[in-house]
N, CA, C and O atoms as CSV, one atom per row, in Angstrom:
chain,resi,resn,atom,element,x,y,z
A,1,UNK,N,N,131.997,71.380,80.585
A,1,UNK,CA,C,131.403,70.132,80.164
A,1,UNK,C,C,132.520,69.094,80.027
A,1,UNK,O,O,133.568,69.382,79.448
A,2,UNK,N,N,132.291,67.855,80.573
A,2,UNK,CA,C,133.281,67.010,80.549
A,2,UNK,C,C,133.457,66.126,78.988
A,2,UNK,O,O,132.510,66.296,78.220
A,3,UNK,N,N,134.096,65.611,78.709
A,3,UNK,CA,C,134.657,64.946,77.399
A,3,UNK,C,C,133.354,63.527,77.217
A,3,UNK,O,O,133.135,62.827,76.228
A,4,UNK,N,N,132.794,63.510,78.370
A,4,UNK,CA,C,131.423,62.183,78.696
A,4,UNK,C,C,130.526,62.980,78.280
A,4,UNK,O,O,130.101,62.701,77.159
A,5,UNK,N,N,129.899,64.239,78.979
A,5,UNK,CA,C,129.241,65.273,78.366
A,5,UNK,C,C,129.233,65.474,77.340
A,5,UNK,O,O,128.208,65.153,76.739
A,6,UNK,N,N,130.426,66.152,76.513
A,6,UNK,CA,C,130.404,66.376,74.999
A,6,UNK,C,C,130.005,65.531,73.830
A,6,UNK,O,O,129.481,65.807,72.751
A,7,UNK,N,N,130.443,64.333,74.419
A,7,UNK,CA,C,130.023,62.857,73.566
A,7,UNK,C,C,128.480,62.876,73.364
A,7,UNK,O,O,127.799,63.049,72.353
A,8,UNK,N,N,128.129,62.620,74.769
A,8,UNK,CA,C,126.461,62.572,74.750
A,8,UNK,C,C,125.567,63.440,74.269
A,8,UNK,O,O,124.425,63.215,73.868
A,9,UNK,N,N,126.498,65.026,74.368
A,9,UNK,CA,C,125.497,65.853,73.389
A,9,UNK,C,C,125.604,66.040,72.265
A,9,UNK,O,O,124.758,66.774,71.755
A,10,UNK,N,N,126.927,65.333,71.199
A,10,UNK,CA,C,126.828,64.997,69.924
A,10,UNK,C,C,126.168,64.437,69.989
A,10,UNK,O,O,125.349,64.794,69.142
A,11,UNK,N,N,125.694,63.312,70.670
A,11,UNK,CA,C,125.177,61.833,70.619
A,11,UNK,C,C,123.613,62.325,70.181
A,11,UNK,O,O,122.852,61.765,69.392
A,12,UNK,N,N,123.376,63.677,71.035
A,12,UNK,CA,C,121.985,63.995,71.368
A,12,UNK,C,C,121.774,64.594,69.823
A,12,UNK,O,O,121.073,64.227,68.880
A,13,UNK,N,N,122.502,65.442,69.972
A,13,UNK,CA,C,122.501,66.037,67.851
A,13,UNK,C,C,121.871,65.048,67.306
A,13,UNK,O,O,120.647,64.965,67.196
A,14,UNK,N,N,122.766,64.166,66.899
A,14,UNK,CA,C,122.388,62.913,65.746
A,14,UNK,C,C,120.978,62.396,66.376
A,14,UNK,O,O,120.075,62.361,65.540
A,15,UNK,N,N,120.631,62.004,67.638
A,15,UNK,CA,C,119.377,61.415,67.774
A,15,UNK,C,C,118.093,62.921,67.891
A,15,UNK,O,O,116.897,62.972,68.176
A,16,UNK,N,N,118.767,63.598,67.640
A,16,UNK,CA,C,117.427,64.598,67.059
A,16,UNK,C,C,117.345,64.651,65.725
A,16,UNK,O,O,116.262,64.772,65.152
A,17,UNK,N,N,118.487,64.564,65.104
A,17,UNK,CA,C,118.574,64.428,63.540
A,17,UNK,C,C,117.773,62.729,62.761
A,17,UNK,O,O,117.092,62.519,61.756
A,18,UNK,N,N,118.230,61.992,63.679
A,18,UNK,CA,C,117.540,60.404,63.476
A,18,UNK,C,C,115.839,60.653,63.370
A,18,UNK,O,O,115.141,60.455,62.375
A,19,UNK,N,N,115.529,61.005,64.328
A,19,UNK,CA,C,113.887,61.506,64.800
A,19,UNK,C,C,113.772,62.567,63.405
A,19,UNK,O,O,113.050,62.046,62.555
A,20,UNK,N,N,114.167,63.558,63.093
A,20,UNK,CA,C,113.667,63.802,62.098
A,20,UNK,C,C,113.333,62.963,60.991
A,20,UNK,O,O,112.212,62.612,60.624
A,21,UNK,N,N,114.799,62.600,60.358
A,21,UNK,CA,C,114.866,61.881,58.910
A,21,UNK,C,C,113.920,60.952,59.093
A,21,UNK,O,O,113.699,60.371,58.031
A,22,UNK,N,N,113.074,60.445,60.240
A,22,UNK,CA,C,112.677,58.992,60.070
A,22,UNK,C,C,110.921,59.367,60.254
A,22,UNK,O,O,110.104,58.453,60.148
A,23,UNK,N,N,110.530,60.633,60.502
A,23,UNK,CA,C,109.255,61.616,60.231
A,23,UNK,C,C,109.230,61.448,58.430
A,23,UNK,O,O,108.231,61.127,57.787
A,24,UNK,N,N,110.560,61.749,57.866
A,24,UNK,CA,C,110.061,61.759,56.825
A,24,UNK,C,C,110.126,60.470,56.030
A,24,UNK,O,O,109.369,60.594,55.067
A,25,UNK,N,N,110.761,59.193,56.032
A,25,UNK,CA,C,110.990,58.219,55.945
A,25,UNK,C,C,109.975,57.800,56.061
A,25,UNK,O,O,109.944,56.787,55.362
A,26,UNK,N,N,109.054,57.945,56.536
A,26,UNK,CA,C,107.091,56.762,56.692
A,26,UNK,C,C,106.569,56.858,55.734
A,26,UNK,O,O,106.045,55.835,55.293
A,27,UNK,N,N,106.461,58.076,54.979
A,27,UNK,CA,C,105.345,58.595,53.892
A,27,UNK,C,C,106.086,57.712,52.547
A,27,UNK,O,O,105.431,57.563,51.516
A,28,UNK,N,N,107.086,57.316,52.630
A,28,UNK,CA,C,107.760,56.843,51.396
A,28,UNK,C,C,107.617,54.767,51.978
A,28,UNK,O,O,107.720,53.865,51.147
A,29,UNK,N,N,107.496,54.638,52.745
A,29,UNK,CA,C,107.168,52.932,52.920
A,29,UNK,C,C,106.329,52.205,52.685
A,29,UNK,O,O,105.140,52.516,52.754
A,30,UNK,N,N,106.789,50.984,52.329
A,30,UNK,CA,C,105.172,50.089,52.093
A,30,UNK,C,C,104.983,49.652,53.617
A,30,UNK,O,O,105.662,50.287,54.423
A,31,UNK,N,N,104.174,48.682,54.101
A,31,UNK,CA,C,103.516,48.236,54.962
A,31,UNK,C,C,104.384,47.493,55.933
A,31,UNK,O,O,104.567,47.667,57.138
A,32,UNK,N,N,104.991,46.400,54.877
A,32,UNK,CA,C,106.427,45.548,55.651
A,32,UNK,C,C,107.813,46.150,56.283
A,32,UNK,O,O,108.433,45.534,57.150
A,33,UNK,N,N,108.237,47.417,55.764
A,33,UNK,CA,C,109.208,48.173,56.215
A,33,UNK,C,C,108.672,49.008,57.119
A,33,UNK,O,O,109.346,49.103,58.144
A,34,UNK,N,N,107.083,50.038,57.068
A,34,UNK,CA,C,107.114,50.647,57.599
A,34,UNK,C,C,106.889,50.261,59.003
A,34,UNK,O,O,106.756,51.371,59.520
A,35,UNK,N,N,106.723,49.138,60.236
A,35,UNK,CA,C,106.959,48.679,61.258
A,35,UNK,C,C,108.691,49.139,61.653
A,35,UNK,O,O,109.104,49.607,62.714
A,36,UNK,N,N,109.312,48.881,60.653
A,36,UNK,CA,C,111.130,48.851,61.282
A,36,UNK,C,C,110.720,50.512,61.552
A,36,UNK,O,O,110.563,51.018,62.663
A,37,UNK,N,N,110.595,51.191,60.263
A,37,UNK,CA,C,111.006,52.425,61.079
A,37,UNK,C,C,110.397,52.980,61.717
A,37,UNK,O,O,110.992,53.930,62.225
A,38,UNK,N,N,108.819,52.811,62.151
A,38,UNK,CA,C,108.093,53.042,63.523
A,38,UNK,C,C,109.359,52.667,64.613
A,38,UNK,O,O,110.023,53.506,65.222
A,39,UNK,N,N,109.502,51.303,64.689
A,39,UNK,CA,C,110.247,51.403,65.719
A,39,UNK,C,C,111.374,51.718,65.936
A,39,UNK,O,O,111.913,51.568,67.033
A,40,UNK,N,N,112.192,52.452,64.424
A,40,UNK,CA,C,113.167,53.417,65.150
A,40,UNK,C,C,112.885,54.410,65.171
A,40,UNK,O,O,113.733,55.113,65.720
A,41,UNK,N,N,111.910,55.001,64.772
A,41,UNK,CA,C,112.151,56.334,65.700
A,41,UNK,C,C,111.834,56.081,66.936
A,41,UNK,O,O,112.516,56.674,67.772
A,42,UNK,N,N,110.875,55.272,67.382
A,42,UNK,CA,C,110.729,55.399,68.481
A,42,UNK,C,C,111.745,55.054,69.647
A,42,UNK,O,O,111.764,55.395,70.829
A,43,UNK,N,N,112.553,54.283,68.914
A,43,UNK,CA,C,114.331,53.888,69.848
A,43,UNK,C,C,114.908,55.226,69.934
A,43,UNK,O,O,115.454,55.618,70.965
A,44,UNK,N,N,114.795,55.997,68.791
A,44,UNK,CA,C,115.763,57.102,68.800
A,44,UNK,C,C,115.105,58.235,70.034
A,44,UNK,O,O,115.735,58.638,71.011
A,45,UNK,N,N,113.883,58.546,69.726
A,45,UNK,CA,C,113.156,59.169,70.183
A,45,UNK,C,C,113.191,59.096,71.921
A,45,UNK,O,O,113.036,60.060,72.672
A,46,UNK,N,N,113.439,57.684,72.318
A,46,UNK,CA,C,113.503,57.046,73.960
A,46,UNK,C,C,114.987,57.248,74.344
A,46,UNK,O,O,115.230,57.527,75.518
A,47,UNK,N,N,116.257,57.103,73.233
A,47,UNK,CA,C,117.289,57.600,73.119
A,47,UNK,C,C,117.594,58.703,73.706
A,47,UNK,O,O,118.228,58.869,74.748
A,48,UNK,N,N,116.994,59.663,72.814
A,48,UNK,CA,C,117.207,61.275,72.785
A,48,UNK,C,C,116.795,62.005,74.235
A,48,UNK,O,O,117.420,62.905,74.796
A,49,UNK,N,N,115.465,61.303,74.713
A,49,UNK,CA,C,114.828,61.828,75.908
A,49,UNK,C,C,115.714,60.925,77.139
A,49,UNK,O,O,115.578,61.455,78.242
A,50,UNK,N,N,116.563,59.709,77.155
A,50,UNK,CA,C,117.239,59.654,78.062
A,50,UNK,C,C,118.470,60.389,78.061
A,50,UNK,O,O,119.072,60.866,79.023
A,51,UNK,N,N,118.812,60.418,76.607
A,51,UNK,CA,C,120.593,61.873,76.793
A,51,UNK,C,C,120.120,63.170,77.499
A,51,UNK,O,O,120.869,63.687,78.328
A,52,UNK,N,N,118.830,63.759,77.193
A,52,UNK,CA,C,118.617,64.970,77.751
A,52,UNK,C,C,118.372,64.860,79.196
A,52,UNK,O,O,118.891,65.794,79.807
A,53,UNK,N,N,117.782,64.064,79.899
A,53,UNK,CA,C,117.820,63.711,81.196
A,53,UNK,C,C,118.909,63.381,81.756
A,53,UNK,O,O,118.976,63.662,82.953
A,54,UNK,N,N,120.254,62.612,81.052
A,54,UNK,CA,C,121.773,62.135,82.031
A,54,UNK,C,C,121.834,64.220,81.771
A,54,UNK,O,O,121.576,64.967,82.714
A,55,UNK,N,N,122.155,64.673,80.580
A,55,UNK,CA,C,122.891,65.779,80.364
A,55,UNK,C,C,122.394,66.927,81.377
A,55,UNK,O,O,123.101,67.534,82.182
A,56,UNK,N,N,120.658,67.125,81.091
A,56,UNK,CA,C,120.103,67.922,82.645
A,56,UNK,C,C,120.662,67.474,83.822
A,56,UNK,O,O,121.085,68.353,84.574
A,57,UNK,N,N,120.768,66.327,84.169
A,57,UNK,CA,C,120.812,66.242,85.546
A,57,UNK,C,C,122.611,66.550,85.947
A,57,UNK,O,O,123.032,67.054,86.988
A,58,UNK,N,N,123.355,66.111,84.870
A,58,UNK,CA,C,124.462,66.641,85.630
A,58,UNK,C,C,125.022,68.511,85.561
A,58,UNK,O,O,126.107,69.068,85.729
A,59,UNK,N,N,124.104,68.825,85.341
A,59,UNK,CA,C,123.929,69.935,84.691
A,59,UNK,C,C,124.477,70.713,83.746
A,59,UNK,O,O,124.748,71.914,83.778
A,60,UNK,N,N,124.632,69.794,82.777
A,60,UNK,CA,C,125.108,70.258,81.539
A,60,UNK,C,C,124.150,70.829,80.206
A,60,UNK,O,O,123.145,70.131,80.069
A,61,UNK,N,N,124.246,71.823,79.316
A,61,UNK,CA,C,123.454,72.022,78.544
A,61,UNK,C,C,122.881,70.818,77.399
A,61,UNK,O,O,123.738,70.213,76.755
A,62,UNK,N,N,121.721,70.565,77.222
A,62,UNK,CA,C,121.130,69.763,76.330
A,62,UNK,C,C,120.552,70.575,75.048
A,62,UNK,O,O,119.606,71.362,75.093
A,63,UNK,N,N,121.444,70.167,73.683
A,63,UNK,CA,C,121.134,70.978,72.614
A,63,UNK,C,C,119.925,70.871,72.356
A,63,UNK,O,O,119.291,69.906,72.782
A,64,UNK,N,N,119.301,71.916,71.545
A,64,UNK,CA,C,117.839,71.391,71.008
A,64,UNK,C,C,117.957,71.310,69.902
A,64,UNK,O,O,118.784,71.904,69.211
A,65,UNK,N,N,116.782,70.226,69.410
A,65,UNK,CA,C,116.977,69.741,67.921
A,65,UNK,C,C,116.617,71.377,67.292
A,65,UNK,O,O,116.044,72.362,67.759
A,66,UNK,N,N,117.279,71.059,66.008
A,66,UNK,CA,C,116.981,71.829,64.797
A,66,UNK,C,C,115.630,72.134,64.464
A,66,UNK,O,O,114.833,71.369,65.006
A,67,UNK,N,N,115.025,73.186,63.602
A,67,UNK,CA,C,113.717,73.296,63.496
A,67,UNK,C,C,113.782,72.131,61.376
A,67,UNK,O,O,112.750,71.851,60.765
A,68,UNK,N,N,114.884,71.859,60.983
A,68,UNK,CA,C,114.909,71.533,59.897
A,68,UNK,C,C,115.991,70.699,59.736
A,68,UNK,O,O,116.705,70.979,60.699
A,69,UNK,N,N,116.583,69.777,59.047
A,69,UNK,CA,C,117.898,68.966,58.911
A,69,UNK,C,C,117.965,69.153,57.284
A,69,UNK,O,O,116.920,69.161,56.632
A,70,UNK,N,N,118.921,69.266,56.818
A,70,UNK,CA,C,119.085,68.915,55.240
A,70,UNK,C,C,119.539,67.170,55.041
A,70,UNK,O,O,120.262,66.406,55.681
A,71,UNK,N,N,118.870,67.070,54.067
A,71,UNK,CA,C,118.646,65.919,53.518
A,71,UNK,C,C,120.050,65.769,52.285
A,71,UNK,O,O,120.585,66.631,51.588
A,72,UNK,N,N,120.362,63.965,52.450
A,72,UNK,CA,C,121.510,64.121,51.297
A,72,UNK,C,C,120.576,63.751,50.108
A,72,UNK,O,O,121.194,62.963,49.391
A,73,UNK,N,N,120.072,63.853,49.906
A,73,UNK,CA,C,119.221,63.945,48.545
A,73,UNK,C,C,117.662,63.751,48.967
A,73,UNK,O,O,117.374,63.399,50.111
A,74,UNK,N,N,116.641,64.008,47.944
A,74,UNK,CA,C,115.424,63.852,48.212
A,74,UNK,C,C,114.480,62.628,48.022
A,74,UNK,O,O,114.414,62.050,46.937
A,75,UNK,N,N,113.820,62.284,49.006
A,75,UNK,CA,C,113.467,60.772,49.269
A,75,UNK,C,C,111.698,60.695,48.269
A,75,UNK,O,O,110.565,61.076,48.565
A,76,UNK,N,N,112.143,60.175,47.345
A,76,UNK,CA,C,110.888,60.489,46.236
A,76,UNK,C,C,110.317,58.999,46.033
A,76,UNK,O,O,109.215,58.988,45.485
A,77,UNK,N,N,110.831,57.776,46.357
A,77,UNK,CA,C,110.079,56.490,46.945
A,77,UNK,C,C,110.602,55.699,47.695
A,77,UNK,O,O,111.332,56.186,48.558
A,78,UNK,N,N,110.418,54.046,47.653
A,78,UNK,CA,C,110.716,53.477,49.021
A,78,UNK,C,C,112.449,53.145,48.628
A,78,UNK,O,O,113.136,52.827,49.599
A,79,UNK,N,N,112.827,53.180,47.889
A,79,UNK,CA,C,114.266,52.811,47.869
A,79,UNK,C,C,114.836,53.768,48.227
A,79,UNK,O,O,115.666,53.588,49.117
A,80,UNK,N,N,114.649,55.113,47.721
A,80,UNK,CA,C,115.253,56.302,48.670
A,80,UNK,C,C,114.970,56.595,50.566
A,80,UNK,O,O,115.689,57.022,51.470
A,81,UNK,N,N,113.542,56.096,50.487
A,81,UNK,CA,C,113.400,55.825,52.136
A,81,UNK,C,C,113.993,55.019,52.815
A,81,UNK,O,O,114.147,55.275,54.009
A,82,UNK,N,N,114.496,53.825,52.272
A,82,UNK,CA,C,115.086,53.233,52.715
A,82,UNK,C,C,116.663,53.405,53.164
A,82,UNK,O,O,117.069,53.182,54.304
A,83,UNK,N,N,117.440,53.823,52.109
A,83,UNK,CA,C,118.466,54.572,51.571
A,83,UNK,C,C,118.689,55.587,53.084
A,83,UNK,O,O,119.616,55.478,53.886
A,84,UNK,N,N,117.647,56.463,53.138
A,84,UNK,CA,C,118.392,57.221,53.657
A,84,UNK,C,C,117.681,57.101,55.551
A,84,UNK,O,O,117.821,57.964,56.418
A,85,UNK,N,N,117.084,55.999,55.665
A,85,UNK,CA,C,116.881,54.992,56.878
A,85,UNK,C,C,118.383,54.327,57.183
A,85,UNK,O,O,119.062,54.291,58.209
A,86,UNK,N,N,118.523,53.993,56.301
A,86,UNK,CA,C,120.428,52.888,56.493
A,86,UNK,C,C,120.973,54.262,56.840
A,86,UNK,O,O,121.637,54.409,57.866
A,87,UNK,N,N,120.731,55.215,56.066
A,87,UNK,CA,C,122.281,56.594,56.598
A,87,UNK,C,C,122.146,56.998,57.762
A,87,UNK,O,O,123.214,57.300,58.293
A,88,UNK,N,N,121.081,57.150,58.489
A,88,UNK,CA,C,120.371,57.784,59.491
A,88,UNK,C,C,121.133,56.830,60.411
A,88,UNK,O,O,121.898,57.258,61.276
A,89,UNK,N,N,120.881,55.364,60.183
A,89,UNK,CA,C,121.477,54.252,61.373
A,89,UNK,C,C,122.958,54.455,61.465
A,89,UNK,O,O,123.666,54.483,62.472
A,90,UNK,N,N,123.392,54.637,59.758
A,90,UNK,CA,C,125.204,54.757,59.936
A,90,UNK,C,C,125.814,55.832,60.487
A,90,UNK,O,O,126.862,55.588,61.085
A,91,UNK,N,N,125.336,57.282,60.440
A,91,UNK,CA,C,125.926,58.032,60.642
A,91,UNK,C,C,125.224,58.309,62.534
A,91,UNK,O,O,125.847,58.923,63.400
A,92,UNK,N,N,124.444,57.942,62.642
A,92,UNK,CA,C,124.254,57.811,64.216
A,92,UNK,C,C,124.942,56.864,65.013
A,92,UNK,O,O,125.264,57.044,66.187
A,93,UNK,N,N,125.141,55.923,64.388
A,93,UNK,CA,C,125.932,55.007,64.715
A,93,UNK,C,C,127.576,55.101,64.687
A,93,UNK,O,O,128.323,54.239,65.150
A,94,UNK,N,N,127.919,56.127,64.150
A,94,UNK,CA,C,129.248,56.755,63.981
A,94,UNK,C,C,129.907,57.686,65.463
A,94,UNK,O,O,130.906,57.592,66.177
A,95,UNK,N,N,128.554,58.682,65.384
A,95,UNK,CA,C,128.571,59.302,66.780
A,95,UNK,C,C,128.677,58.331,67.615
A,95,UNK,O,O,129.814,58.257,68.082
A,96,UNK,N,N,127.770,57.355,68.093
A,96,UNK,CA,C,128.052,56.868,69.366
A,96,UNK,C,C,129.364,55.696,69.413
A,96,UNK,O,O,129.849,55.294,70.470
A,97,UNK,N,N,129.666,55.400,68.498
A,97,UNK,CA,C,131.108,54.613,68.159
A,97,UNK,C,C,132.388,55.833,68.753
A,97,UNK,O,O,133.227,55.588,69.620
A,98,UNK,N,N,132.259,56.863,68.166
A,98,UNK,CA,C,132.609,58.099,68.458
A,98,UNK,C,C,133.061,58.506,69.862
A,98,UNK,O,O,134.150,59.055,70.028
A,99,UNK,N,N,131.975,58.161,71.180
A,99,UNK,CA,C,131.022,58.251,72.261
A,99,UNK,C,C,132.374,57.017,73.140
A,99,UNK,O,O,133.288,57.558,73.762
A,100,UNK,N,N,132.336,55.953,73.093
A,100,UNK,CA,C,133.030,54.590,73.077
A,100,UNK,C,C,134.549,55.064,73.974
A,100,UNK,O,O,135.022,54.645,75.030
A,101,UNK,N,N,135.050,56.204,72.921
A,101,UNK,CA,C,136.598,57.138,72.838
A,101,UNK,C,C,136.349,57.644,74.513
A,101,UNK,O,O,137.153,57.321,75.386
A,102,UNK,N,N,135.318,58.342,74.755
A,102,UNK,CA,C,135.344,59.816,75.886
A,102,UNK,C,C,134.439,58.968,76.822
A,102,UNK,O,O,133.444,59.672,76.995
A,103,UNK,N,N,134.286,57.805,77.514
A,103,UNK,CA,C,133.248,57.158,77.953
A,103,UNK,C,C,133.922,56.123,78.649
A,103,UNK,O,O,134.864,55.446,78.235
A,104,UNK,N,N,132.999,56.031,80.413
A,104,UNK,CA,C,134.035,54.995,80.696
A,104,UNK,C,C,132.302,54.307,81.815
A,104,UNK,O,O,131.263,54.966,81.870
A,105,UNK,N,N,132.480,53.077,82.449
A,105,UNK,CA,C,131.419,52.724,83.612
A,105,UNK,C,C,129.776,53.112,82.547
A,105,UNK,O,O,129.702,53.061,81.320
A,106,UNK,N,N,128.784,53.435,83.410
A,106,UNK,CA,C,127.627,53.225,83.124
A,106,UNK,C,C,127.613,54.184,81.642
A,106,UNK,O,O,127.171,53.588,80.660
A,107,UNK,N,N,127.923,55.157,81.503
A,107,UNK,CA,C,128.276,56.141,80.629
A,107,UNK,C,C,128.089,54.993,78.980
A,107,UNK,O,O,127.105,54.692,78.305
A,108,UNK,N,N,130.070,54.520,78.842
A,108,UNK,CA,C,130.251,53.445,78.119
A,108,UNK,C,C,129.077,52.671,77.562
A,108,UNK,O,O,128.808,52.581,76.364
A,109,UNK,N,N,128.205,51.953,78.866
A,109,UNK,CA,C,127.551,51.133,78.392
A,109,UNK,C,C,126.264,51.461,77.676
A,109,UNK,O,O,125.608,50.715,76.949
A,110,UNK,N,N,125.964,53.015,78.097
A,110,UNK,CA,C,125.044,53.590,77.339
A,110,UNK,C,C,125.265,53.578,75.711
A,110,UNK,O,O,124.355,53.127,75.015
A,111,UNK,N,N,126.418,54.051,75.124
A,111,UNK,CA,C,126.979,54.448,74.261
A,111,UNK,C,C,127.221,52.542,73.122
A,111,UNK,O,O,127.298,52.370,71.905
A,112,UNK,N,N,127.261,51.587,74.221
A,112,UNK,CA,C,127.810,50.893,73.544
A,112,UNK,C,C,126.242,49.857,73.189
A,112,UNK,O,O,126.105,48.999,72.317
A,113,UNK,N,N,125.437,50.239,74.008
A,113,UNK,CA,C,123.628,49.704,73.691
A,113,UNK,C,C,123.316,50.150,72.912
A,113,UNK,O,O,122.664,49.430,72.156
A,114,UNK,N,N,123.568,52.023,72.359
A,114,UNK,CA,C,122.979,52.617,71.257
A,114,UNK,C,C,123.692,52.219,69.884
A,114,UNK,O,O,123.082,51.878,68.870
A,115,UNK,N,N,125.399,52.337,70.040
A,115,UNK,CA,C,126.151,51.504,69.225
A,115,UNK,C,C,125.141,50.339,68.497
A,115,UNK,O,O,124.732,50.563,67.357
A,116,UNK,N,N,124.814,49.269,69.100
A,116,UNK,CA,C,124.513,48.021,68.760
A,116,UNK,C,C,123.286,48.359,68.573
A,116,UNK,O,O,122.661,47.372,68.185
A,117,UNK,N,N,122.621,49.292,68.661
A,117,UNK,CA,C,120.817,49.051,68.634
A,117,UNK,C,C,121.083,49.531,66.841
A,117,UNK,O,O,120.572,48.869,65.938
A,118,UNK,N,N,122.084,50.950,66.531
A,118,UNK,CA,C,121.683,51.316,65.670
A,118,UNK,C,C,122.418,50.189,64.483
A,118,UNK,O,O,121.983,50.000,63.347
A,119,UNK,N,N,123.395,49.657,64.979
A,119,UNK,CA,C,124.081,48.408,63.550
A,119,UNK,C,C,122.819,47.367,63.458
A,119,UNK,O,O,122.585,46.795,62.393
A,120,UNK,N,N,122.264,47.217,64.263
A,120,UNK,CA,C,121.226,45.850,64.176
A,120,UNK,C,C,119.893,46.661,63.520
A,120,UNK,O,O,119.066,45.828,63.149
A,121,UNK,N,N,119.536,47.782,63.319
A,121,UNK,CA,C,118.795,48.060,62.398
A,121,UNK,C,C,119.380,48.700,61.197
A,121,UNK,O,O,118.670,48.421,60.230
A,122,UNK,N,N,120.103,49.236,60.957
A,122,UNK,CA,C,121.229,49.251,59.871
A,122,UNK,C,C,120.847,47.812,59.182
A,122,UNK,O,O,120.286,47.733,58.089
A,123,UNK,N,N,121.247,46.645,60.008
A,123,UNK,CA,C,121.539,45.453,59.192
A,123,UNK,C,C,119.993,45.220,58.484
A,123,UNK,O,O,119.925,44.931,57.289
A,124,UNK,N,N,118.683,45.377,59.372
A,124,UNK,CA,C,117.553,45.060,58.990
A,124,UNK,C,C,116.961,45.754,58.357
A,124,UNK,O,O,116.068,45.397,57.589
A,125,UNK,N,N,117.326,46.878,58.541
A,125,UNK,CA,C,117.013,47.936,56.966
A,125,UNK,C,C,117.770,47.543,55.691
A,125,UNK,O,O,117.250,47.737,54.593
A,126,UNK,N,N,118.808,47.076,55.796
A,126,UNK,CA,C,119.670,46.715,54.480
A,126,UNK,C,C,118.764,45.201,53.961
A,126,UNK,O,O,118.306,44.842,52.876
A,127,UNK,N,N,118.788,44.716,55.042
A,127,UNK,CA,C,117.711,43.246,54.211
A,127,UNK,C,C,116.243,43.573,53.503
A,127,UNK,O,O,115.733,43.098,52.488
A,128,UNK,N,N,115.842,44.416,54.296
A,128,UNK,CA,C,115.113,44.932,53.629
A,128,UNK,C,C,114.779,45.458,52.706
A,128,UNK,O,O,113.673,45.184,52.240
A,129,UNK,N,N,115.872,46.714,51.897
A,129,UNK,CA,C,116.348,46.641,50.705
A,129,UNK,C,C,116.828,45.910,49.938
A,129,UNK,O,O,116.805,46.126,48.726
A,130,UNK,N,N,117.369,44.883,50.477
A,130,UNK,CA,C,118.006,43.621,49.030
A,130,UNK,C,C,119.434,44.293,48.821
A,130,UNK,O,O,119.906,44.518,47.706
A,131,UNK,N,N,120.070,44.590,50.035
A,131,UNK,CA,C,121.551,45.237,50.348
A,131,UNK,C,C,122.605,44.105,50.607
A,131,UNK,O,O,122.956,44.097,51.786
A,132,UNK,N,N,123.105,43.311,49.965
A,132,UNK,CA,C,124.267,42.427,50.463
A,132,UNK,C,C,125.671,43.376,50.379
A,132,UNK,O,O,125.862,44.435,49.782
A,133,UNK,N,N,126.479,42.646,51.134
A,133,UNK,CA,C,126.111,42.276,52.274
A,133,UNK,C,C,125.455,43.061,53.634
A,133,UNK,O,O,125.839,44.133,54.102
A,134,UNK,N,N,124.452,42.277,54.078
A,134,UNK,CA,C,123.397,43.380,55.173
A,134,UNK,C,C,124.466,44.274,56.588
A,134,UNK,O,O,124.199,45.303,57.209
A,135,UNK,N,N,125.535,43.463,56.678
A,135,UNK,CA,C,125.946,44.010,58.201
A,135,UNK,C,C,126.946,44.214,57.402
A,135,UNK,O,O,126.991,43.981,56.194
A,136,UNK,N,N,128.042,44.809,58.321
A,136,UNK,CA,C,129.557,45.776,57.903
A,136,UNK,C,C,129.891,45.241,59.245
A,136,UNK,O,O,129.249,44.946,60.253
A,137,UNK,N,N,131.625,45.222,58.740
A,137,UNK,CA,C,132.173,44.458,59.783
A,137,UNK,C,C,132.862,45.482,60.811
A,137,UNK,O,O,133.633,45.231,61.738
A,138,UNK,N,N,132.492,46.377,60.489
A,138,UNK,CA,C,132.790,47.527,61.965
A,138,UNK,C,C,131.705,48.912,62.498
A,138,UNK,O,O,131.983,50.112,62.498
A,139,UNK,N,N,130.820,48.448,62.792
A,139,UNK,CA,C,129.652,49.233,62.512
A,139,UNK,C,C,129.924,50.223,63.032
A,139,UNK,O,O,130.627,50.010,64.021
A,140,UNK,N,N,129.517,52.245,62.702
A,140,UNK,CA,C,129.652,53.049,63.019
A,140,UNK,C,C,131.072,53.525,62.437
A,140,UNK,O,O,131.532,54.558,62.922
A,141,UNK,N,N,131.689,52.970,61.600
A,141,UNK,CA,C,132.979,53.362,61.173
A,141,UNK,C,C,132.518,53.595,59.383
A,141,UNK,O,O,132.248,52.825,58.462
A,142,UNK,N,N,132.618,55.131,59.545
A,142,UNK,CA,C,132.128,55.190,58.105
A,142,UNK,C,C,133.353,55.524,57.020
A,142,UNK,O,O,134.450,56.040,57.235
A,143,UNK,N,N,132.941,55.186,56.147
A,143,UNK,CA,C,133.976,55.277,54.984
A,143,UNK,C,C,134.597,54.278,54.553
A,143,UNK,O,O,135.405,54.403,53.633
């Protein structure tokens, strides 16, 4: 597996892990938030099914998601849904920042669309919470 490969199937990890956390993330939203994270999972979800298609076709193995993810704590209303909606964006957004390193031509630009898809809902999940400041000035760089 090449170092482009390896990237993309971390990449693929986290966007099976995203698709989970954000299954459980709905049941905890009101009405106005729950649109954002409909539509991320469904980014992640269109994500995940294009990494497994570059990774099949060059014939590299495509991990399969987990049957379970552990949670960093338990999401018991909408501030915790929210909460752990922003982590889901940061730490996916880490991987493909990650991705950026081992990535060069069409590859890159994959890596650097998911980059930006996941800081720009990061930022709109944080407004949404009443998070100042909403954006971080190096998105995907955690700590």
């Amino acid at each position: 597996m090449s170092t482009a490969e390896e990237a993309f199937a971390a990449a693929l990890v986290a966007e099976h892990a995203a698709v989970f956390g954000y299954g459980l993330v709905g049941a905890r939203l009101d009405n106005s938030t729950l649109a954002l994270a409909t539509q991320a999972e469904l980014a992640h979800r269109a994500r995940r099914d294009v990494l497994v298609a570059r990774l099949t076709e060059r014939g590299a193995k495509a991990p399969a998601a987990e049957p379970a993810y552990s949670l960093p704590e338990p999401v018991t209303d909408l501030a915790g849904a929210l909460k752990l909606a922003i982590g889901i964006e940061e730490r996916t957004a880490a991987v493909w920042r990650a991705a950026l390193l081992s990535t060069d031509g069409d590859d890159r630009r994959v890596a650097v669309d998911a980059l930006t898809d996941c800081a720009v809902r990061a930022t709109r999940l944080r407004r949404a919470a009443s998070i100042t400041p909403a954006t971080v000035p190096f998105p995907g760089r955690l700590g």
